[in-house]
N, C-alpha and C positions, 0 to 999 in steps of 0.2 A: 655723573650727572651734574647738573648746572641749572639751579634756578636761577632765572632771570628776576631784574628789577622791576617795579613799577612804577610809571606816572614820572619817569624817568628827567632828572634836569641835564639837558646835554650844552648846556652851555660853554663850561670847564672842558666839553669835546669838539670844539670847531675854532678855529683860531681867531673868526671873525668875531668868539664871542658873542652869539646872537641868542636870545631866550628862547628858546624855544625846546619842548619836552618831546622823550619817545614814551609812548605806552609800555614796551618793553624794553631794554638795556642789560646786555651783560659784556661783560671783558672776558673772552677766551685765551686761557693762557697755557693752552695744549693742546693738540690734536684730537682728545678724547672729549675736550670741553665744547669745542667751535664743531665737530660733530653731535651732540647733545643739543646746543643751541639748534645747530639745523631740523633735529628733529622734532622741536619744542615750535618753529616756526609752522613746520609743516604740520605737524597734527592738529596747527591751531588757526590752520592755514593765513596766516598772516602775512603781508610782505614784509622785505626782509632788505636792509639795508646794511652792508658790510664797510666799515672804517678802520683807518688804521690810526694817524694821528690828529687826523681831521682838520687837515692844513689845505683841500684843497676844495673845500664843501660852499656852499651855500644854500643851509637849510631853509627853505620857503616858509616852511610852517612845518606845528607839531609833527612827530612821524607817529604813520598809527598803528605800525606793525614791531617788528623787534630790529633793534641798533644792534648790529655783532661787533664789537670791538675785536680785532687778532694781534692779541699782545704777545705773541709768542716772541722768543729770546733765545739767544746765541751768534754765536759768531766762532769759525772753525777754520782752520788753514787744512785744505782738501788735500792740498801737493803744493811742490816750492822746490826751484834747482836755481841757479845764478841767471836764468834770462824770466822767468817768469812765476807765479805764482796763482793757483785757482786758491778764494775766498767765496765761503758759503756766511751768509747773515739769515735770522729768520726775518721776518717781516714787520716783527714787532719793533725793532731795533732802532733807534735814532740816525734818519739818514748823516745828519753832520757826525754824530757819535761816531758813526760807522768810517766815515771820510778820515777821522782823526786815526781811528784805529789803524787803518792801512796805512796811512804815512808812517806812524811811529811805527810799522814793522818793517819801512821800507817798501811796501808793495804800492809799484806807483801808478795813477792815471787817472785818479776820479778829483786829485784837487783843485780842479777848476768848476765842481759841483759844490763845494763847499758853503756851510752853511742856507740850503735851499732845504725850506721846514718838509716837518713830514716824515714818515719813517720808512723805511726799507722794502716796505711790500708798496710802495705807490710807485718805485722807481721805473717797474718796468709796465706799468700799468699805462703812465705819463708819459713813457718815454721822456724823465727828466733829459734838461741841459740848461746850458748858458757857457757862457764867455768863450764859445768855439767847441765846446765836446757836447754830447749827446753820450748817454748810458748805454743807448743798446751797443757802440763799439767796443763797451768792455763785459755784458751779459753773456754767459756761458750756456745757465740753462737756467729756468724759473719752474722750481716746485708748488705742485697745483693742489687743490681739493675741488673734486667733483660736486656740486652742489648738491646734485639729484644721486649719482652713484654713490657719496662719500668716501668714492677712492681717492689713493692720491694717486698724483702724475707729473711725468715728466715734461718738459717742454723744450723744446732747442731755442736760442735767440731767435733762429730762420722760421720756426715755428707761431712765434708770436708777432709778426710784422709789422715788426715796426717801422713808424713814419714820423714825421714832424709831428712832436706833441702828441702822440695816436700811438696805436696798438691794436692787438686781434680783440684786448679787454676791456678795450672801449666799444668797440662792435659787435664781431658776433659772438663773443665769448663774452658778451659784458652780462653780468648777474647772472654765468654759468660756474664760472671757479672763483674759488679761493686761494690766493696769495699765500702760500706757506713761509716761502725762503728763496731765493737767488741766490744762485755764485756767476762771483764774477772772475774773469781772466784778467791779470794783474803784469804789469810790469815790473821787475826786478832792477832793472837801469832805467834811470831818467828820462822820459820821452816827453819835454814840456811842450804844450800848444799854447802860444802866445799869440796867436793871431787874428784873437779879437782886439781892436785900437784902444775901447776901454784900460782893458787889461794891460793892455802891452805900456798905456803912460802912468800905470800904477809900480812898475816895474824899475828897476834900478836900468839909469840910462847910461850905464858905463860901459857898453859892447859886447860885455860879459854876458853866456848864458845861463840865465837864472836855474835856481835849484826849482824841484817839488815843490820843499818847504818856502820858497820866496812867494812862487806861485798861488800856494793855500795862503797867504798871510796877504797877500795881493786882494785876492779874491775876497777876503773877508774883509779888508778893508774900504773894499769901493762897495762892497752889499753893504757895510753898516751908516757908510756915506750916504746911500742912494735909500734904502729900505727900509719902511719902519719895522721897529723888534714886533713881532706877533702878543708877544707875555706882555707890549706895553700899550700897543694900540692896533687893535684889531683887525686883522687882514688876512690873507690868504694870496697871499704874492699877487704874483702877475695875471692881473683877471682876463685880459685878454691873450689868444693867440697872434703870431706878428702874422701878418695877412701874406700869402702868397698868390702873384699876379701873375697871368703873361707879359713877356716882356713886351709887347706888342702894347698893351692895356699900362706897364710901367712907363714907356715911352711916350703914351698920350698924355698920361701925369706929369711926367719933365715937360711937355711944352706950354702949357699953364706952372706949373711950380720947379722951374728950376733946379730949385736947390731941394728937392725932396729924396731922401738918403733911399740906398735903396742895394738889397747883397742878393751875390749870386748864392743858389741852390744847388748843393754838388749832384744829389739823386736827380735835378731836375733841371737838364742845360736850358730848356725852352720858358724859365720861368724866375720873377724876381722876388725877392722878401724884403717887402718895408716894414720899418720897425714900427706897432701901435702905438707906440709910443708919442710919435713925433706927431702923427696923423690927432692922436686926441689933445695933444698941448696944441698943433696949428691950429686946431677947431674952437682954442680957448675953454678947455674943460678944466685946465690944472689949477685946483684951491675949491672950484666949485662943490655944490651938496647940492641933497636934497635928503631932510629932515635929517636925520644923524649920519647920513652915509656924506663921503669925501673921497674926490680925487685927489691922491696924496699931493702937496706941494712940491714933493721934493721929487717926484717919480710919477708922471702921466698914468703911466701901466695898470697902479696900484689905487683899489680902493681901499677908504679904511672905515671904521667902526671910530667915527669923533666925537659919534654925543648917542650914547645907546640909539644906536640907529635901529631896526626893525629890517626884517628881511625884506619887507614891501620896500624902505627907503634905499635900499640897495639896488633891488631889482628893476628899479623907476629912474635911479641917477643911471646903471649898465643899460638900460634899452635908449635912455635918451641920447647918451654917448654912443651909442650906435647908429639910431635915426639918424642925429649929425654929423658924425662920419660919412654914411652911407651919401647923404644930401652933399654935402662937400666934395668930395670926391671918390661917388659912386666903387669904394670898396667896402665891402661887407666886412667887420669886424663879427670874429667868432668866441664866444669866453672861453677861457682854455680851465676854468673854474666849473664845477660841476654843479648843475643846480637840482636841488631836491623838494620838490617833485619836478619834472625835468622840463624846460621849457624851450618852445621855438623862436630862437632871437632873429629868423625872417620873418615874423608874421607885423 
């Protein structure tokens, strides 16, 4: 069993740092616990709000039902020969923790994920990426808990479909399971992907191909360039998704904006991705607020927490960054940030 907290301060649980309390709160640190919690939701019929590091949150206001934290732990080598190696993490697990761990055994392919907050169960939830890789390429299979049955379950990569930024967990699995653990399929010899430009002028330019470990120390070097630290000023990365257009719809934008950046979609030959980035600085949002919230200077993408901001001051500076966008050039920016209780940024 597992009594919950009350009148709960989840501040210390959202990276934006935002005051706001849950009526209930516990940290599940077993399978026996976060099944207890669920039945403590439901006999008390409350809703139920499940986090892992709360890196990717944007609480609106108090929550009035029960916060499930799944702090579960471990990390286990499944199987391992000289081309490859499957790695199980639970979900509780520090995703960058977890990045380090597999380098220092040698298992290669996620250091181009490096340092992006948040822990292990939001990996395949998010379908994290950046600098040219996406997770589900190295996702094997994701261990579930049935909300309503309290079984656990399997799941295949092919199972949970994933897409830019999306999942089956965001949809129609979303508030059905529970994130236990993922393993991942690993590489055992070097397979760098340098192919984002970023990355690749972080890189030593002497023709040579970089190692793993160049790559991870690359990587972490243009994130702490570009991104503020969460522990030091409030945020929750990259609040937006980067927009994907028809190229039909990108090509009307180059003839008004030229110079507007713009990548191909390997899943999606008929279609382009601008980065949000570029679209919210051309719009002149980058430095701006509204009450404590800020478009980071150094990073368009990024809000932050600059002067105790309020969940209202955030949610008023993201929809106004979108109206302008929208108005500018008629693409819809989507927050790739979850916001709780959950809202429609077309209305």
């Amino acid at each position: 069993m597992i009594t919950p907290q009350e009148n709960f301060d989840l501040q210390p649980y959202n990276s934006f740092a935002l005051q706001v309390r849950a009526r209930y709160f516990c940290a599940a640190q077993s399978l026996a616990q976060i099944q207890s919690a669920l039945e403590f939701a439901q006999a008390n019929t409350l809703p139920l709000l499940v986090i892992g590091g709360g890196s990717n949150l944007l609480l609106r206001e108090d929550f009035p039902g029960l916060v499930l934290q799944v702090a579960l732990q471990g990390i286990e080598t499944l199987s391992v020969d000289a081309h490859s190696a499957v790695v199980r993490a639970a979900s509780g697990e520090n995703w960058h923790q977890f990045v380090c761990h597999c380098l220092e055994h040698e298992y290669f392919g996620l250091e181009n994920l490096a340092l992006i907050p948040g822990n292990v169960g939001a990996a395949p939830i998010q379908n994290i990426g950046a600098y040219g890789v996406e997770v589900k390429d190295f996702i094997n299979e994701v261990t579930v808990l049935d909300i309503d049955s309290k079984q656990v379950q399997t799941m295949s990569a092919q199972a949970c479909e994933f897409a830019y930024r999306d999942s089956i967990f965001k949809g129609r699995l979303r508030a059905r399971k529970i994130v236990l653990g993922v393993s991942f399929s690993l590489h055992r010899q070097p397979q760098v992907n340098c192919s984002y430009q970023g990355l690749a002028h972080a890189l030593p330019q002497d023709g040579s191909t970089p190692s793993p470990q160049q790559v991870f120390a690359a990587v972490c070097s243009v994130r702490r360039a570009k991104l503020p630290d969460p522990a030091q000023l409030g945020n929750a990365g990259s609040f937006f998704k980067n927009p994907i257009v028809a190229k039909a719809v990108y090509t009307s934008l180059q003839s008004k904006w030229p110079e507007i950046p713009g990548f191909a979609v390997p899943q999606e030959p008929q279609s382009i991705k601008i980065p949000a980035a570029w679209l919210i600085d051309q719009a002149g949002w980058k430095g701006k607020s509204r009450g404590g919230a800020q478009v980071y200077e150094q990073q368009a993408l990024v809000i932050v927490n600059r002067h105790n901001a309020t969940p209202l001051d955030i949610e008023e500076l993201a929809t106004a960054i979108i109206d302008s966008v929208w108005k500018r050039y008629q693409v819809r920016l989507e927050p790739e940030v979850q916001w709780v209780p959950a809202f429609d940024s077309t209305q």
